[in-house]
PDB file of N, CA, C and O in Angstrom:
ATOM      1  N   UNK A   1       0.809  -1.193   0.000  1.00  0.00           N
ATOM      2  CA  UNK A   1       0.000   0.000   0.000  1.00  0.00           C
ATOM      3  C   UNK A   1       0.853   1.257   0.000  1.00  0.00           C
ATOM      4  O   UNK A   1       0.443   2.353  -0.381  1.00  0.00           O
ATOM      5  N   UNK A   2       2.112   0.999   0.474  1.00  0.00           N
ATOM      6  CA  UNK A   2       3.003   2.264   0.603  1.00  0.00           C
ATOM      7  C   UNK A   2       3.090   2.614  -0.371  1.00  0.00           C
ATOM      8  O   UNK A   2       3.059   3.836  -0.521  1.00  0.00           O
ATOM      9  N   UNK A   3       3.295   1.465  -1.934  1.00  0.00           N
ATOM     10  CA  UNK A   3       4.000   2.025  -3.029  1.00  0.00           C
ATOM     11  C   UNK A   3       3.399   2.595  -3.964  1.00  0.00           C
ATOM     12  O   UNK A   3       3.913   3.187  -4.913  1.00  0.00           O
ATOM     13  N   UNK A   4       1.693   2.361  -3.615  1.00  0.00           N
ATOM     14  CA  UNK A   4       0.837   3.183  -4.097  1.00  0.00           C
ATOM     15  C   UNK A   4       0.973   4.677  -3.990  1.00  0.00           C
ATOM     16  O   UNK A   4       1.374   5.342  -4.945  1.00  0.00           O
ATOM     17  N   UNK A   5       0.648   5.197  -2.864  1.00  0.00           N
ATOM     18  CA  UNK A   5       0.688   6.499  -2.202  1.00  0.00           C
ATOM     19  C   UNK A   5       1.923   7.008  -2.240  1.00  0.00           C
ATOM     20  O   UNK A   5       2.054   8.129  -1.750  1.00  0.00           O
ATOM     21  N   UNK A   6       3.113   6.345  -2.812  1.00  0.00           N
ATOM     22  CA  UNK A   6       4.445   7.039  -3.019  1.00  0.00           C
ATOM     23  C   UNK A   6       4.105   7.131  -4.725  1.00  0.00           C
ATOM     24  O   UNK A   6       4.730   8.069  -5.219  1.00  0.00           O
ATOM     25  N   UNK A   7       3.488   6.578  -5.465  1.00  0.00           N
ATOM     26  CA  UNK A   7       3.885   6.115  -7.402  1.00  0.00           C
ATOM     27  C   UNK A   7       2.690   8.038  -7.151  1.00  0.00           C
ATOM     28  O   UNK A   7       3.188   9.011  -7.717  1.00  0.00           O
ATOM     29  N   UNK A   8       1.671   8.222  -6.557  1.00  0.00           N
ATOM     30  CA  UNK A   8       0.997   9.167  -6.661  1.00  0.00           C
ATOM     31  C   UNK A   8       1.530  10.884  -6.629  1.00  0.00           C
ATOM     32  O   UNK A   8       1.232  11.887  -7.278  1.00  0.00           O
ATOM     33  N   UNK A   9       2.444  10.585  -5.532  1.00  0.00           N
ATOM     34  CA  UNK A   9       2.930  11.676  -4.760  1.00  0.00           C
ATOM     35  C   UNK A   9       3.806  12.045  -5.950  1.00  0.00           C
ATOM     36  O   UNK A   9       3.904  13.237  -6.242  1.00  0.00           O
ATOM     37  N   UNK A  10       4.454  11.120  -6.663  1.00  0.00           N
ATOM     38  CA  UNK A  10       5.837  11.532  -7.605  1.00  0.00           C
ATOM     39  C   UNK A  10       4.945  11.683  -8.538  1.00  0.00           C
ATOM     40  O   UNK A  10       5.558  12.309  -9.402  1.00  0.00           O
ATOM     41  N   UNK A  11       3.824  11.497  -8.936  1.00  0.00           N
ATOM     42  CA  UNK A  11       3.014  12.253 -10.381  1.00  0.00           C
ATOM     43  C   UNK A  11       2.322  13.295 -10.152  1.00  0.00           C
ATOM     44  O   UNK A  11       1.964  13.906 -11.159  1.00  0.00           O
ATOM     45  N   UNK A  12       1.939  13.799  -8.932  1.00  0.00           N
ATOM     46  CA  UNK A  12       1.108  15.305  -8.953  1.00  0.00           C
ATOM     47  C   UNK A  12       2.346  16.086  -8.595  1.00  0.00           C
ATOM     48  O   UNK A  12       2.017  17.271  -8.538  1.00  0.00           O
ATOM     49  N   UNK A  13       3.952  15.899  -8.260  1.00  0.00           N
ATOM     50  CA  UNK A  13       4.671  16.876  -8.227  1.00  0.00           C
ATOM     51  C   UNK A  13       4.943  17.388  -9.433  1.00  0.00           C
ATOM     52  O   UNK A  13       5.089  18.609  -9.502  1.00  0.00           O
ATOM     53  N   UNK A  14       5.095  16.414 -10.873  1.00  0.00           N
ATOM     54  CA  UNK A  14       5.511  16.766 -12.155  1.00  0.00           C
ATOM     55  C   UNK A  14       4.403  17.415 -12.926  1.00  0.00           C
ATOM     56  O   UNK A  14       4.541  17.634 -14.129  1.00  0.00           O
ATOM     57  N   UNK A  15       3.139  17.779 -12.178  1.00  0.00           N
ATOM     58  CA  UNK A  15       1.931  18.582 -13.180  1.00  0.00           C
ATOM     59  C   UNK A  15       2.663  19.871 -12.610  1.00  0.00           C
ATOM     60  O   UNK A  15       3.384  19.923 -11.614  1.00  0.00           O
ATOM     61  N   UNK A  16       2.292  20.952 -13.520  1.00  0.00           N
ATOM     62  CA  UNK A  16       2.562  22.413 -13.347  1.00  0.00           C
ATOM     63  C   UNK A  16       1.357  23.203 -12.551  1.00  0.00           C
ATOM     64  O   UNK A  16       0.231  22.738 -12.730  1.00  0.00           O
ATOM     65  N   UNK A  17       1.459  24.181 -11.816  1.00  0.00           N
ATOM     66  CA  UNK A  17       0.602  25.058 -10.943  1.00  0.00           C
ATOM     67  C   UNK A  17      -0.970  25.365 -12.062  1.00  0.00           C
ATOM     68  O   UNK A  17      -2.151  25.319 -11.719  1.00  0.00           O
ATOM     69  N   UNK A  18      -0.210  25.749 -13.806  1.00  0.00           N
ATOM     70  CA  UNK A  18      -1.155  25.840 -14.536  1.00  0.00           C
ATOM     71  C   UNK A  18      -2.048  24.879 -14.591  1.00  0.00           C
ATOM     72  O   UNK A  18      -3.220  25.163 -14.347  1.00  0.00           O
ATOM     73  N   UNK A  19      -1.652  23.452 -14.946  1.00  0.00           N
ATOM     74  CA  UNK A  19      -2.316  22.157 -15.246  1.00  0.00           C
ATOM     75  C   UNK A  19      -3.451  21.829 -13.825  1.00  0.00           C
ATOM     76  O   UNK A  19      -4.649  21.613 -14.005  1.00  0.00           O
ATOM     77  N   UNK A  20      -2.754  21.847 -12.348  1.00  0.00           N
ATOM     78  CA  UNK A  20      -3.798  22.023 -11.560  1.00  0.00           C
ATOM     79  C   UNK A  20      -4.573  22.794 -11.395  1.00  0.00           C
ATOM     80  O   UNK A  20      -5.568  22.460 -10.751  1.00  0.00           O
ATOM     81  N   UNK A  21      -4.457  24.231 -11.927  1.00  0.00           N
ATOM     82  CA  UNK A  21      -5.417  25.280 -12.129  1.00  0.00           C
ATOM     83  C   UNK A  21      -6.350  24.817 -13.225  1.00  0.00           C
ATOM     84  O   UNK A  21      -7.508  24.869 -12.808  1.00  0.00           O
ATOM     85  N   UNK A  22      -6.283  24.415 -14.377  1.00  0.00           N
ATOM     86  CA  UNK A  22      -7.116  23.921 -15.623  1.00  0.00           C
ATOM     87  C   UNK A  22      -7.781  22.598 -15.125  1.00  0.00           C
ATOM     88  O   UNK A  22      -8.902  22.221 -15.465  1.00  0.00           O
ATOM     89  N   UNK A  23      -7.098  22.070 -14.437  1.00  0.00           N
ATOM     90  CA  UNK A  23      -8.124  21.187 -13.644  1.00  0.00           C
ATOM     91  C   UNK A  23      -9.236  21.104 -13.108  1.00  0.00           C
ATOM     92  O   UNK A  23     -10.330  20.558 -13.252  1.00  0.00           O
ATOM     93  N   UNK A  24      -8.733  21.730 -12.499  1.00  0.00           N
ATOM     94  CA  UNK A  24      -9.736  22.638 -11.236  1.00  0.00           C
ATOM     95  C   UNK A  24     -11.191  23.482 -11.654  1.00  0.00           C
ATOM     96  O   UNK A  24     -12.309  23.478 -11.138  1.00  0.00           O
ATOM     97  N   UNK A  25     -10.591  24.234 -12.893  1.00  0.00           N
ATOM     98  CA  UNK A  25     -11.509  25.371 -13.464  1.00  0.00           C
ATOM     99  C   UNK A  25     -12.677  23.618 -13.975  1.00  0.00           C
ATOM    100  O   UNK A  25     -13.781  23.441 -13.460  1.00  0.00           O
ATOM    101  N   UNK A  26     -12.193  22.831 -14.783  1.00  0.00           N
ATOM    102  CA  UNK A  26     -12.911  21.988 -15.622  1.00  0.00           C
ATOM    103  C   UNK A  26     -13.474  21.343 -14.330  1.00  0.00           C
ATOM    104  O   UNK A  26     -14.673  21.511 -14.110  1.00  0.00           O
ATOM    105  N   UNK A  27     -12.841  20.727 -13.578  1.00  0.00           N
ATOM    106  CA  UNK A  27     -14.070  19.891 -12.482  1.00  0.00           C
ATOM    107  C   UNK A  27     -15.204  20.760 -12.359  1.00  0.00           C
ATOM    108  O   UNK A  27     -16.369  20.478 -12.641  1.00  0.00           O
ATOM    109  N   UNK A  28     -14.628  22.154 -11.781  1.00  0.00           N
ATOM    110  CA  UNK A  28     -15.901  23.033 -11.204  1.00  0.00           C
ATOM    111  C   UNK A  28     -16.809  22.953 -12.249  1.00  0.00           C
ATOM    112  O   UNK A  28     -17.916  22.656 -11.799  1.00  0.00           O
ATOM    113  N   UNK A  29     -16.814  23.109 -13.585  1.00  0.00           N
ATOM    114  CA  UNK A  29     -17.951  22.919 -14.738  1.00  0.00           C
ATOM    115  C   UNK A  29     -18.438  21.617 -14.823  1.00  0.00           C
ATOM    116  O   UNK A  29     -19.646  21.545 -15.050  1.00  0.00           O
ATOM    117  N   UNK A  30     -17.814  20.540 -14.699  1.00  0.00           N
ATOM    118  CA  UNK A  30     -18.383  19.528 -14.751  1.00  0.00           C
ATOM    119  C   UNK A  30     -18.896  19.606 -13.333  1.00  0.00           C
ATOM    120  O   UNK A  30     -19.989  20.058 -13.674  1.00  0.00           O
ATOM    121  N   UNK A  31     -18.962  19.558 -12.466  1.00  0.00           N
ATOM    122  CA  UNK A  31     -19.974  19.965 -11.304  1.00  0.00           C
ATOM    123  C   UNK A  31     -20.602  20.474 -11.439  1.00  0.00           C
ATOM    124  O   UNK A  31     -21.631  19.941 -11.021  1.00  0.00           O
ATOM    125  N   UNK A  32     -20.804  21.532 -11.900  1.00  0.00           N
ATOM    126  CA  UNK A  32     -22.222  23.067 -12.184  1.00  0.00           C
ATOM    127  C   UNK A  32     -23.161  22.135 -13.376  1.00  0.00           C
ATOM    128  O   UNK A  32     -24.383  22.132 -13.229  1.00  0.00           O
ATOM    129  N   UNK A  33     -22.622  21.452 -14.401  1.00  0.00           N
ATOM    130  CA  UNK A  33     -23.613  20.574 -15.338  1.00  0.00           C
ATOM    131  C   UNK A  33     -24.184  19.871 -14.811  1.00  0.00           C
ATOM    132  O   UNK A  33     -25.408  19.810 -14.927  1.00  0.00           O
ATOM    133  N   UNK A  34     -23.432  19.033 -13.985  1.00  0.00           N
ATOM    134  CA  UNK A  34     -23.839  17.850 -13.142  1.00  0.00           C
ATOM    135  C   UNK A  34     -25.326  18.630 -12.143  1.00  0.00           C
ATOM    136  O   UNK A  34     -26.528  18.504 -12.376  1.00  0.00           O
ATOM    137  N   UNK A  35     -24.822  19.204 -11.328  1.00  0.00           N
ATOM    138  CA  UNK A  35     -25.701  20.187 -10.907  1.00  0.00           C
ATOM    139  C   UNK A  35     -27.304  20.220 -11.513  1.00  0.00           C
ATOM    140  O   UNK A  35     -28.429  19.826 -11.205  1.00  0.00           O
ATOM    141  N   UNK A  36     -26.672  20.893 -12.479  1.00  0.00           N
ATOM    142  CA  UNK A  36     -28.075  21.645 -13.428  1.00  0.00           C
ATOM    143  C   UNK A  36     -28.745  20.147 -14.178  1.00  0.00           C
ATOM    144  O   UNK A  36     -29.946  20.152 -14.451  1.00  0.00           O
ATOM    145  N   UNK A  37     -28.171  19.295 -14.387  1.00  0.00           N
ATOM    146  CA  UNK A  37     -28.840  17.973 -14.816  1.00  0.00           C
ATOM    147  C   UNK A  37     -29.632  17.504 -13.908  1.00  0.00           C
ATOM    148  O   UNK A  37     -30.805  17.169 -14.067  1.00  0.00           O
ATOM    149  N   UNK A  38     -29.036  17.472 -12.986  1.00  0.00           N
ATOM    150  CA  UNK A  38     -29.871  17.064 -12.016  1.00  0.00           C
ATOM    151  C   UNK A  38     -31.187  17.651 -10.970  1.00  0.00           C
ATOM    152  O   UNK A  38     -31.970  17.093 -10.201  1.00  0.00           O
ATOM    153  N   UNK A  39     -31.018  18.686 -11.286  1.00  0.00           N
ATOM    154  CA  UNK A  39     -32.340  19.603 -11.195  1.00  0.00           C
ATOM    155  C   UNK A  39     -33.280  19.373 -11.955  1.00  0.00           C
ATOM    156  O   UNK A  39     -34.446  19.084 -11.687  1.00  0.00           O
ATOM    157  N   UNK A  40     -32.612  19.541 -13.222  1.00  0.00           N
ATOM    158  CA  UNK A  40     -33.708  19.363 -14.285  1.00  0.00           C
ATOM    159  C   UNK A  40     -34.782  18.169 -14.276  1.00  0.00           C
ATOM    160  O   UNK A  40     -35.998  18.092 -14.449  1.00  0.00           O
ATOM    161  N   UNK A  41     -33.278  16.883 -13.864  1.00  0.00           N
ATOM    162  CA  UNK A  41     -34.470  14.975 -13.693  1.00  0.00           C
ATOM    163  C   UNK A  41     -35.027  15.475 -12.331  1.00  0.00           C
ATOM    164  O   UNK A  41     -36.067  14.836 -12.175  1.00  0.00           O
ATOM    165  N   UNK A  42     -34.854  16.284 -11.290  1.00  0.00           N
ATOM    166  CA  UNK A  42     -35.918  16.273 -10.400  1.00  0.00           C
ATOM    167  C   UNK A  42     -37.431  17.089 -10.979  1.00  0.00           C
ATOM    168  O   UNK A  42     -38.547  16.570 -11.002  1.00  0.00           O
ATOM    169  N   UNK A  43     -37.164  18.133 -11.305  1.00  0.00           N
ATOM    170  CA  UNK A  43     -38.196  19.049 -12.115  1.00  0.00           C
ATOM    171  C   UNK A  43     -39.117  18.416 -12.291  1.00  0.00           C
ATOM    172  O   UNK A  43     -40.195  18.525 -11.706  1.00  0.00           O
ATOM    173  N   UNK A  44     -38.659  17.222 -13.607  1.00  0.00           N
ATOM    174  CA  UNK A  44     -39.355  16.723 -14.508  1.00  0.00           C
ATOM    175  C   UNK A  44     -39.425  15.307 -13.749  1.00  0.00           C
ATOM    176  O   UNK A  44     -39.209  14.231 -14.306  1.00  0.00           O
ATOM    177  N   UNK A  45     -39.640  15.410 -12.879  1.00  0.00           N
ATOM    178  CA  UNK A  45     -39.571  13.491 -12.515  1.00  0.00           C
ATOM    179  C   UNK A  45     -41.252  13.409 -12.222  1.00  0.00           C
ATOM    180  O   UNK A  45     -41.964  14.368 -11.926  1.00  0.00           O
ATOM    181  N   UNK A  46     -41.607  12.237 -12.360  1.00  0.00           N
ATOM    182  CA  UNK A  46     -43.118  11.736 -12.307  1.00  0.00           C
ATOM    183  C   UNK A  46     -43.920  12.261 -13.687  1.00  0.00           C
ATOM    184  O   UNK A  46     -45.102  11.921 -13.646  1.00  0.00           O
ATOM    185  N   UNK A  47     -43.614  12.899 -14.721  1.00  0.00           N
ATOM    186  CA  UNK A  47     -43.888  13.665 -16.055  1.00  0.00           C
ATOM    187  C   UNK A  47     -43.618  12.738 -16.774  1.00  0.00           C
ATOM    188  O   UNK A  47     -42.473  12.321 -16.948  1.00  0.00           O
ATOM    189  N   UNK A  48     -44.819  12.201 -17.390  1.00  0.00           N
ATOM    190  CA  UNK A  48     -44.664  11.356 -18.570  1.00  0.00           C
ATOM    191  C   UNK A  48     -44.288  12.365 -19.707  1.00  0.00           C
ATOM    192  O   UNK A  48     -43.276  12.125 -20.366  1.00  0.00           O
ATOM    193  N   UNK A  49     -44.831  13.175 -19.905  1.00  0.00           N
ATOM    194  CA  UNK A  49     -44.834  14.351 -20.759  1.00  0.00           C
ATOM    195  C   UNK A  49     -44.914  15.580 -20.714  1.00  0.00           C
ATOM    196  O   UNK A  49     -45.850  16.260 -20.294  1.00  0.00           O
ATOM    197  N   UNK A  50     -43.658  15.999 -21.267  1.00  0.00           N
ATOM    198  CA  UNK A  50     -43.189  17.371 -20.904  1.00  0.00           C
ATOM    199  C   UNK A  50     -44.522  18.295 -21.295  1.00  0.00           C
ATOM    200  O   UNK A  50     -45.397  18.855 -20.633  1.00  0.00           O
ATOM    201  N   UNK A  51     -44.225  18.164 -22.703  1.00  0.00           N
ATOM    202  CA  UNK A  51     -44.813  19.187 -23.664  1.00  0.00           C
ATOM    203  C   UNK A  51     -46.318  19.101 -23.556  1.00  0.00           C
ATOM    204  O   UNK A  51     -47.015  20.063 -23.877  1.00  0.00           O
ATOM    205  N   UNK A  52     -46.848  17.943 -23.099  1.00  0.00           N
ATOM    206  CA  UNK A  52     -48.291  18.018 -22.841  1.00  0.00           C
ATOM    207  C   UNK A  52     -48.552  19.150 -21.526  1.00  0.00           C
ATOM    208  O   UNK A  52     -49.432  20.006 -21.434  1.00  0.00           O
ATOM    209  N   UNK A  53     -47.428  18.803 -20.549  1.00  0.00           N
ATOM    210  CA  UNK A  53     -47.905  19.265 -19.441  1.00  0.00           C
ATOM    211  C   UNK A  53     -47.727  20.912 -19.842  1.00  0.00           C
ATOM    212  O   UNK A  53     -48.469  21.593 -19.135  1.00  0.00           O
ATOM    213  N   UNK A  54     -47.075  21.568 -20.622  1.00  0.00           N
ATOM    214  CA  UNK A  54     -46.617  22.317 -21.248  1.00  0.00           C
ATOM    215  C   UNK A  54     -48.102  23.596 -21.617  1.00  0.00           C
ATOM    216  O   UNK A  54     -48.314  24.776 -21.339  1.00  0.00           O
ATOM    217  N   UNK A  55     -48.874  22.453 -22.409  1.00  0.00           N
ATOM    218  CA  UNK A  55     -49.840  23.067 -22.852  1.00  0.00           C
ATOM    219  C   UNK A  55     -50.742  23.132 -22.482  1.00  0.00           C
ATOM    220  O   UNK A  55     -51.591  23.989 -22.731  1.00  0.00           O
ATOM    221  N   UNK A  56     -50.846  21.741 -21.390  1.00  0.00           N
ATOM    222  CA  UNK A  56     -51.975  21.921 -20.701  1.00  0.00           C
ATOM    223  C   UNK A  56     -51.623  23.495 -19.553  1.00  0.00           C
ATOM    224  O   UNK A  56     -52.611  23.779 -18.874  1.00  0.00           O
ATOM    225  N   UNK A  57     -50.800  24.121 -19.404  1.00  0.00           N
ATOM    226  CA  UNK A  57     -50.281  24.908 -18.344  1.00  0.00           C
ATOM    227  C   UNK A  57     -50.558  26.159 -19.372  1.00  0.00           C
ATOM    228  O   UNK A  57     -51.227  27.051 -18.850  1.00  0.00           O
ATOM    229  N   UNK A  58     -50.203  26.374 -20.617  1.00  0.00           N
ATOM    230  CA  UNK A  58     -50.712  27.594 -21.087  1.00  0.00           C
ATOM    231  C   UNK A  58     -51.958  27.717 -21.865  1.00  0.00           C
ATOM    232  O   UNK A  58     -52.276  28.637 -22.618  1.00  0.00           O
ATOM    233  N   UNK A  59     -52.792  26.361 -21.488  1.00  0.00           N
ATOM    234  CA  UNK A  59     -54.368  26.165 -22.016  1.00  0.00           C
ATOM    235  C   UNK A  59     -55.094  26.785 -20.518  1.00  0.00           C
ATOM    236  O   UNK A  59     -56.180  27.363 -20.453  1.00  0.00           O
ATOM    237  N   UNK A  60     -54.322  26.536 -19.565  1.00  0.00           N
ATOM    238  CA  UNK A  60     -54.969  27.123 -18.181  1.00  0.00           C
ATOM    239  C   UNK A  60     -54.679  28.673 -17.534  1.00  0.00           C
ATOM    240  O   UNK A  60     -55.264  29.117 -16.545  1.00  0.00           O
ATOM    241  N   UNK A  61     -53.389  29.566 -18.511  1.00  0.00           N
ATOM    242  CA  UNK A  61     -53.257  30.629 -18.243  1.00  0.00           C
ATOM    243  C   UNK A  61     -54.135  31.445 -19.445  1.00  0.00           C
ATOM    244  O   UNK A  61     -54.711  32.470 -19.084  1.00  0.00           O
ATOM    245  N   UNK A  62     -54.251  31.037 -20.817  1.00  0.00           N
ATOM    246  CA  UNK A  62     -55.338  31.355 -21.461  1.00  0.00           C
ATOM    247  C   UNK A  62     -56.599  31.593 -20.578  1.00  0.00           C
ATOM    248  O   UNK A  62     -57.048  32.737 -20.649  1.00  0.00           O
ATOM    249  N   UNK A  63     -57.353  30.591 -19.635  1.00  0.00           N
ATOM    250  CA  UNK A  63     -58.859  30.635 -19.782  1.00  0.00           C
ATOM    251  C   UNK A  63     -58.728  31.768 -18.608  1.00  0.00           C
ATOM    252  O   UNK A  63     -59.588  32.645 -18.526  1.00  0.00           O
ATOM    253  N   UNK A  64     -57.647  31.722 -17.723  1.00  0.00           N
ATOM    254  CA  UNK A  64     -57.308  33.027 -16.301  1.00  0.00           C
ATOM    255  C   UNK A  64     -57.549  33.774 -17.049  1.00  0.00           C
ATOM    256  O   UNK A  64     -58.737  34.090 -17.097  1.00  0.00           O
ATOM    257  N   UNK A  65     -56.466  34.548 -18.156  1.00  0.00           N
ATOM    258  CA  UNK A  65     -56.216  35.535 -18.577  1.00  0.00           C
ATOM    259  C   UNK A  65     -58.020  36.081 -19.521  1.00  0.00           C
ATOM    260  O   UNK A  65     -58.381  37.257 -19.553  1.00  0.00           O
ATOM    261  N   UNK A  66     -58.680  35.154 -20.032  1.00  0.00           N
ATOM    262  CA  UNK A  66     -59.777  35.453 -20.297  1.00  0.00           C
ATOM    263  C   UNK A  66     -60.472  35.739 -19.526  1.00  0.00           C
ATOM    264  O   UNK A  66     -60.888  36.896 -19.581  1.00  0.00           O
ATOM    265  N   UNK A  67     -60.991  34.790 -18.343  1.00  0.00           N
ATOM    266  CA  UNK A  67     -61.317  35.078 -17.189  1.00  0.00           C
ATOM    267  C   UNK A  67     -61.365  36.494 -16.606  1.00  0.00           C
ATOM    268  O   UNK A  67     -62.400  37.121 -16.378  1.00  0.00           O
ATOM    269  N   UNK A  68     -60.238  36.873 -16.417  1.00  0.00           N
ATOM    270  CA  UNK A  68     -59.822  38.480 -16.249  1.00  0.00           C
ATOM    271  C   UNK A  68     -60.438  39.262 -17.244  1.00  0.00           C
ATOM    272  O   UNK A  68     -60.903  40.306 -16.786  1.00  0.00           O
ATOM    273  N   UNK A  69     -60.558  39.142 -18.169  1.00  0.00           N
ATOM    274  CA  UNK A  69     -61.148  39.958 -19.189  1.00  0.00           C
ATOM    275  C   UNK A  69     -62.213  40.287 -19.079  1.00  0.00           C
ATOM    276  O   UNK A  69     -62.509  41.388 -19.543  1.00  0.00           O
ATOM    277  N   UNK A  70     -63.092  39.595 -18.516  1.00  0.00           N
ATOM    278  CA  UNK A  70     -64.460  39.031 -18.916  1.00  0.00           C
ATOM    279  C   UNK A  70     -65.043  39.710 -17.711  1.00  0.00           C
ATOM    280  O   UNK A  70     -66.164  40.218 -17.704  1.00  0.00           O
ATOM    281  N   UNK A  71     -63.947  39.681 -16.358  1.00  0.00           N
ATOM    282  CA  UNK A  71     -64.529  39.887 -15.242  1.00  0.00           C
ATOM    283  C   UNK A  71     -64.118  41.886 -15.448  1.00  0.00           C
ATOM    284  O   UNK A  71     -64.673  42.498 -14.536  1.00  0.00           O
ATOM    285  N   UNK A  72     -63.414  42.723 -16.295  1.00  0.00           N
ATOM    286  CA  UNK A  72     -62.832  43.648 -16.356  1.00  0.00           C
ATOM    287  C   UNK A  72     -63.994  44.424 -17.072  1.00  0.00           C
ATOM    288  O   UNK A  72     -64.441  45.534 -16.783  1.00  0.00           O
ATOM    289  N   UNK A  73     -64.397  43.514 -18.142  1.00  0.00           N
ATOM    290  CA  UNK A  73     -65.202  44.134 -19.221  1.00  0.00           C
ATOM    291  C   UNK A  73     -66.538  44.183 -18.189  1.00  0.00           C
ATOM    292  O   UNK A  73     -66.847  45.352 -17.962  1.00  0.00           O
ATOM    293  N   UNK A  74     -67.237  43.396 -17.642  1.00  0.00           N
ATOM    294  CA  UNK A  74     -68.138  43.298 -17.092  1.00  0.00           C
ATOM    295  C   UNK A  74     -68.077  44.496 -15.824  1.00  0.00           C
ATOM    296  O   UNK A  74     -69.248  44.632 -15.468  1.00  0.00           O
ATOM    297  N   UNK A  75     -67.603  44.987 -15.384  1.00  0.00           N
ATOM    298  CA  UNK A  75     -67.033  46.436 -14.397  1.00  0.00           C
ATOM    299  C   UNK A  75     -67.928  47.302 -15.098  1.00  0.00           C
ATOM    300  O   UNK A  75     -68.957  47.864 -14.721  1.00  0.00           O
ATOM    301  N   UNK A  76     -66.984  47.292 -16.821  1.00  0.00           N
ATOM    302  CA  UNK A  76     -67.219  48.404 -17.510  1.00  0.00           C
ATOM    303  C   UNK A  76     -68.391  48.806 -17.591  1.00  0.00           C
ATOM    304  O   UNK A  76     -68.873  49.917 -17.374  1.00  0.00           O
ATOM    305  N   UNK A  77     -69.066  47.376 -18.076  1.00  0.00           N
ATOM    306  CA  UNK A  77     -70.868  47.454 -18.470  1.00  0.00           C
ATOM    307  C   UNK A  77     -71.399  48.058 -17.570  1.00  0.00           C
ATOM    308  O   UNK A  77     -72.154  49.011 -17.763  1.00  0.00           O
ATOM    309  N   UNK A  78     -71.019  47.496 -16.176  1.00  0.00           N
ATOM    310  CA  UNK A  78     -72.122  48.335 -15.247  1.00  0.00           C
ATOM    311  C   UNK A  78     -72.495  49.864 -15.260  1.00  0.00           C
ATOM    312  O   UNK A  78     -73.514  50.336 -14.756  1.00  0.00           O
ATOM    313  N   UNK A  79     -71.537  50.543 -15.898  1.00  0.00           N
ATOM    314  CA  UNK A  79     -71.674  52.103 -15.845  1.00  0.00           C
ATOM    315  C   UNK A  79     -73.192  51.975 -17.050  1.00  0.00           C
ATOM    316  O   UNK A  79     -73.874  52.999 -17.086  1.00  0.00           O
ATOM    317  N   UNK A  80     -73.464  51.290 -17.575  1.00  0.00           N
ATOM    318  CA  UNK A  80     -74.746  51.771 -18.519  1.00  0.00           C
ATOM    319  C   UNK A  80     -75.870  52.407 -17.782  1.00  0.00           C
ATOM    320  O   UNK A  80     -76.299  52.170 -16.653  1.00  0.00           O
ATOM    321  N   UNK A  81     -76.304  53.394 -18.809  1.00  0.00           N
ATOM    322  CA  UNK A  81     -77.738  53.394 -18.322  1.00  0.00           C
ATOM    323  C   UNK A  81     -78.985  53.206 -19.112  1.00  0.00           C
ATOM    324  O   UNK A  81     -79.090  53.580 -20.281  1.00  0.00           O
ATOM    325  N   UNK A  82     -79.919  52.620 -18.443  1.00  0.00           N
ATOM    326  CA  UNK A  82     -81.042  52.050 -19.124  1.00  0.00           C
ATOM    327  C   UNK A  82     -81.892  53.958 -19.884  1.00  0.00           C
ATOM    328  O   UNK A  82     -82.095  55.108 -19.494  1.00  0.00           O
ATOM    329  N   UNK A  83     -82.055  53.215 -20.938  1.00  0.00           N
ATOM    330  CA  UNK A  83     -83.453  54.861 -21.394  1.00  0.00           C
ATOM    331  C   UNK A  83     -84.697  54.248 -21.683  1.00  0.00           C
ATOM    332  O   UNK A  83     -84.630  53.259 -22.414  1.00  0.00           O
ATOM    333  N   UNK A  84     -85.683  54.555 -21.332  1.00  0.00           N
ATOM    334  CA  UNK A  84     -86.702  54.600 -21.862  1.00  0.00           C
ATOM    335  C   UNK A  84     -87.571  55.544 -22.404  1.00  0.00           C
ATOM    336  O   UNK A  84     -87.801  56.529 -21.703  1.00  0.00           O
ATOM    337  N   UNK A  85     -88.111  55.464 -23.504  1.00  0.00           N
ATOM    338  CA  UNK A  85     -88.769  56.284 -24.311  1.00  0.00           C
ATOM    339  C   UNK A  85     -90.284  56.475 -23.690  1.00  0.00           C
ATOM    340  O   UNK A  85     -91.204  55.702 -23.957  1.00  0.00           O
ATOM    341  N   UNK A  86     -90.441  57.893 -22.615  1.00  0.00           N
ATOM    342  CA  UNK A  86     -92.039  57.772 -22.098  1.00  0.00           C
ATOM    343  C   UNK A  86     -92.829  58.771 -22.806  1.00  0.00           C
ATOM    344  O   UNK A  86     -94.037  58.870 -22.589  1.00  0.00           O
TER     345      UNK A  86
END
């Protein structure tokens, strides 16, 4: 086991300060992907389908956003006034 932990020690002395710096920079990105991948399979986990759920989500901000309309326009109406011709 010694000659392990000695064959190691004599190969990270011969990398340069640069090479462990470029290292370093690349793990940290492959971590931040890793990261963000894995957000994403939580996000989307139990989703058979993205894009359905997709539309079903802007088929339901449509009928709000109408909704609102409907309830805005209807405000308006109330200002009418009835005439009758006596």
């Amino acid at each position: 086991m010694g000659l392990c932990s000695s064959c190691l020690k004599g190969s990270s002395s011969t990398l340069s300060p640069a090479a462990l710096v470029e290292d370093s920079e690349s793990r940290r990105r492959r971590q931040m992907e890793a990261a963000e991948k894995r957000r994403q399979e939580n996000e989307n986990r139990g989703i058979r389908d993205v894009e359905r759920l997709r539309r079903q989500q802007q088929r339901q901000l449509d009928i709000e956003r109408r909704q609102e309309e409907a309830i805005r326009d209807n405000n308006q109406s109330t200002n009418l006034k009835w005439q009758t011709n006596a």
